[in-house]
C-alpha positions as CSV (number, residue, x, y, z in Angstrom):
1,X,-142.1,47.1,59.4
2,X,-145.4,45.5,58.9
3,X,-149.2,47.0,60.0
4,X,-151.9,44.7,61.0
5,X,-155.0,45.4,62.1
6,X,-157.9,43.4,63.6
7,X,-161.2,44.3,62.9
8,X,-164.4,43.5,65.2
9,X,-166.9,42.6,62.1
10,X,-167.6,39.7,59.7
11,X,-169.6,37.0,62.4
12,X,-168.5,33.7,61.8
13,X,-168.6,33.4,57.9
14,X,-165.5,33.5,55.4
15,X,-167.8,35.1,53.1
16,X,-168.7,37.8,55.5
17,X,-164.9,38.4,56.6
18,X,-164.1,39.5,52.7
19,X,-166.4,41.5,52.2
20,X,-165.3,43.3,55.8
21,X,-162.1,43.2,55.0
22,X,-163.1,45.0,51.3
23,X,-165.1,47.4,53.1
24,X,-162.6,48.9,55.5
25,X,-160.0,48.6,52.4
26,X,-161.8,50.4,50.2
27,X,-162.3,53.0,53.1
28,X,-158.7,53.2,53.8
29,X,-157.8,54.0,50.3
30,X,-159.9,56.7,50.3
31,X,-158.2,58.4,53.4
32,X,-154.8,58.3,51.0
33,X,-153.2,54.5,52.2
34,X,-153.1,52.8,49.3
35,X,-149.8,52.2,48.3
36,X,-149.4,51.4,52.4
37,X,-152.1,49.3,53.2
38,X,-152.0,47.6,56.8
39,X,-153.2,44.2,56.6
40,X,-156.9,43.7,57.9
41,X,-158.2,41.0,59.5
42,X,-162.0,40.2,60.3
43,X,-162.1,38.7,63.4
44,X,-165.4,38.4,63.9
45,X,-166.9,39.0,67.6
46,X,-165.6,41.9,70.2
47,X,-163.5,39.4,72.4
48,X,-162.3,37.1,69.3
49,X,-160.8,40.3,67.9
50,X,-159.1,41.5,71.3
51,X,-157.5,37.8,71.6
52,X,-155.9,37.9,68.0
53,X,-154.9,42.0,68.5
54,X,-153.1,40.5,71.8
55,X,-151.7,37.4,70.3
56,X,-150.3,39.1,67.1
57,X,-149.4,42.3,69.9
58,X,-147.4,39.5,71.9
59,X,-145.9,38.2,68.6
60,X,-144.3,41.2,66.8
61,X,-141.3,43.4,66.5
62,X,-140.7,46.4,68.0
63,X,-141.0,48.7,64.7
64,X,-144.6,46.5,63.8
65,X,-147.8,48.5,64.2
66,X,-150.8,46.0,65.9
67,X,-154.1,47.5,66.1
68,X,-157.6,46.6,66.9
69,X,-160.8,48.7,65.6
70,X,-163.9,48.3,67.5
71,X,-166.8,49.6,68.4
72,X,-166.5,51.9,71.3
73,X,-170.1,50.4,72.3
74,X,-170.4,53.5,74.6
75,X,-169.0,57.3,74.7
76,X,-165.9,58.0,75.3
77,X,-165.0,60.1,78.4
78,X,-161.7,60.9,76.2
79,X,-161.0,60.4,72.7
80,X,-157.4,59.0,73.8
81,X,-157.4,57.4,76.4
82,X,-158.6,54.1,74.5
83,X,-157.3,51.1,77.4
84,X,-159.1,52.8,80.2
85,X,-162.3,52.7,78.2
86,X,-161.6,49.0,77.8
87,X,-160.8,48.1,81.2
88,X,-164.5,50.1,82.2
89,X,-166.5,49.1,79.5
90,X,-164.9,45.1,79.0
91,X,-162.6,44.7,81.5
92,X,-159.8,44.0,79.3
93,X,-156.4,44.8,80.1
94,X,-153.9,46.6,78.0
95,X,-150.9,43.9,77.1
96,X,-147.5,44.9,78.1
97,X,-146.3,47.7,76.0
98,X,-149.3,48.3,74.3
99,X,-150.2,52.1,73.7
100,X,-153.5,53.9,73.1
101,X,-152.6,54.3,69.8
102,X,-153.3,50.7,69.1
103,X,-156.6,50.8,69.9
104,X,-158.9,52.8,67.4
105,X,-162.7,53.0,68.4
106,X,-165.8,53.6,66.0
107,X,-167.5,55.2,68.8
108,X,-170.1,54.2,69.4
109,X,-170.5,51.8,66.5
110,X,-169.5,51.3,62.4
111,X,-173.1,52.7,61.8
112,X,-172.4,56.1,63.4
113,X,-169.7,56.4,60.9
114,X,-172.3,55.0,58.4
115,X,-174.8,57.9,59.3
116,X,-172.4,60.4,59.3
117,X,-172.3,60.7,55.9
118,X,-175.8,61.7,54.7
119,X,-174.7,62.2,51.0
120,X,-173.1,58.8,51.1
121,X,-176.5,57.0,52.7
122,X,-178.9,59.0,49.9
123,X,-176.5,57.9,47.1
124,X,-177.0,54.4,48.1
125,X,-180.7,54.3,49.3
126,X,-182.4,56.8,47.1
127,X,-185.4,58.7,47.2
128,X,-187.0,55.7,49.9
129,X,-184.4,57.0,52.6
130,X,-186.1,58.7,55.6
131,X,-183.1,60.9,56.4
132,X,-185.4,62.7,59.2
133,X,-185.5,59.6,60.9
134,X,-181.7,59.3,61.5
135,X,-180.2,60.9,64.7
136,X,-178.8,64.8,64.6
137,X,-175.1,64.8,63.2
138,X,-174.3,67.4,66.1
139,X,-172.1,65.5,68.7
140,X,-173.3,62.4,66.6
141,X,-171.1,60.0,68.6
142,X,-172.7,60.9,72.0
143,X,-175.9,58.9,70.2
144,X,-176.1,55.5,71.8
145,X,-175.3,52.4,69.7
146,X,-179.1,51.1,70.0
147,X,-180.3,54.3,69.1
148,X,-177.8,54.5,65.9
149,X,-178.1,51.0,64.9
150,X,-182.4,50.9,65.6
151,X,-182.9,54.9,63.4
152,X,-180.3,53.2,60.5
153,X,-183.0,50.4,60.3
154,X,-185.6,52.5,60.6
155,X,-184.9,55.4,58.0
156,X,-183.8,52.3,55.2
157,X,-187.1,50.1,56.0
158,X,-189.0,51.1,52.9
159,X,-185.9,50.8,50.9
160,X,-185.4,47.9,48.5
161,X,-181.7,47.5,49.7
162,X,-183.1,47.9,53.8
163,X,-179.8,48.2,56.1
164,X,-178.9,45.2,58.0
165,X,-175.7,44.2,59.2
166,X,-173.7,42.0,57.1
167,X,-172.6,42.4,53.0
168,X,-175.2,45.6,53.5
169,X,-173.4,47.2,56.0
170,X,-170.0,46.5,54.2
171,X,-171.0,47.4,50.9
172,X,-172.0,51.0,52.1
173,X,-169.2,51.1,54.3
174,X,-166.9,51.0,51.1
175,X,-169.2,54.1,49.8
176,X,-168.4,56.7,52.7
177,X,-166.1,60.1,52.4
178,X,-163.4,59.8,55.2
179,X,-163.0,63.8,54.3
180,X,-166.9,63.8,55.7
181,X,-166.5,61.6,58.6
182,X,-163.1,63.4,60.0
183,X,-165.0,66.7,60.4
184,X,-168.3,64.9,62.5
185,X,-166.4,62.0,64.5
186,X,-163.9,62.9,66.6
187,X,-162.9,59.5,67.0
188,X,-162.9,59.1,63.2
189,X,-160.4,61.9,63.0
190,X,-158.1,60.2,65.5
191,X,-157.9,57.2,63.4
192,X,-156.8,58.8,60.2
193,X,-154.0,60.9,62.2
194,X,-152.6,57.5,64.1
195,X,-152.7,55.1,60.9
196,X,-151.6,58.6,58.8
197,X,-148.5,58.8,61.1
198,X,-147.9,54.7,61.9
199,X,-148.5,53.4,58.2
């Protein structure tokens, strides 16, 4: 059995795609998958990512576990139901036999699961952060993306290591507690109990 997953991250640049791919790994180890490691895959852009998760869906074995983690972009009317968000929000459609379960959303975005973690973002930014400028952790990932990704920006501007997407975003990305993002983000928590049961 082999686990791939596709990642939406990384832009167009090699460079960019390690340290993506070193991010989410470093993540991943922390949740306890270590010694099963899927094999990521920085895809770059939303729809780039989509066509390699169906290609490499189309492509394997029955006992093979394809995913694709994106950004949810908007809330999700259920945690679960993961191909009817995409054919609303994108107007994908699911491939044959592919499940919900092969879908795993950062809803709405990888910086809600970046602001989760306020111990994580104050360990990395220092006394500079402007944690009162980033949006209430209760229901966090009703926030809109905008609204996530514009109050990250905001909160780190005075820092010397400001936020911005890219290496930045990666490098803190490695730094997060999964323990602390599985009790604020229920999608989060869904992730850890598919790839906990699939891997």
């Amino acid at each position: 059995m082999s686990a791939r997953i596709y990642i939406e991250g990384g832009g167009d640049s090699k460079g960019l795609h390690s340290r993506c791919r070193e991010g989410f790994r470093k993540l991943f180890e922390k949740c306890g998958f270590r010694l099963r490691m899927p094999k990521l895959f920085a895809s770059g852009s939303r729809g780039q990512a989509f066509k390699d998760f169906r290609t490499a869906h189309g492509q394997s074995q029955s006992a093979d576990y394809v995913a694709l983690l994106i950004d949810s972009e908007t809330r999700l009317k259920s945690v679960e139901a993961t191909w009817e968000h995409l054919a609303a929000s994108d107007d994908w459609t699911r491939p044959p036999e592919a499940c919900d379960d092969q879908v795993l959303f950062m809803t709405t975005c990888m910086e809600t699961w970046i602001v989760a973690d306020r111990k994580a973002l104050a360990d990395h930014y220092g006394h500079a952060l402007q944690e009162s400028g980033l949006p209430a952790l209760a229901d966090l990932e009703a926030s809109p993306r905008n609204t996530v990704q514009e109050s990250l920006a905001h909160a780190t501007r005075a820092c010397s290591n400001a936020y911005g997407k890219g290496k930045r975003s990666f490098a803190i990305l490695a730094e997060l507690d999964p323990g602390v993002l599985e009790g604020r983000l229920p999608s989060f928590h869904r992730a850890r109990r598919i790839l906990d049961g699939r891997l």
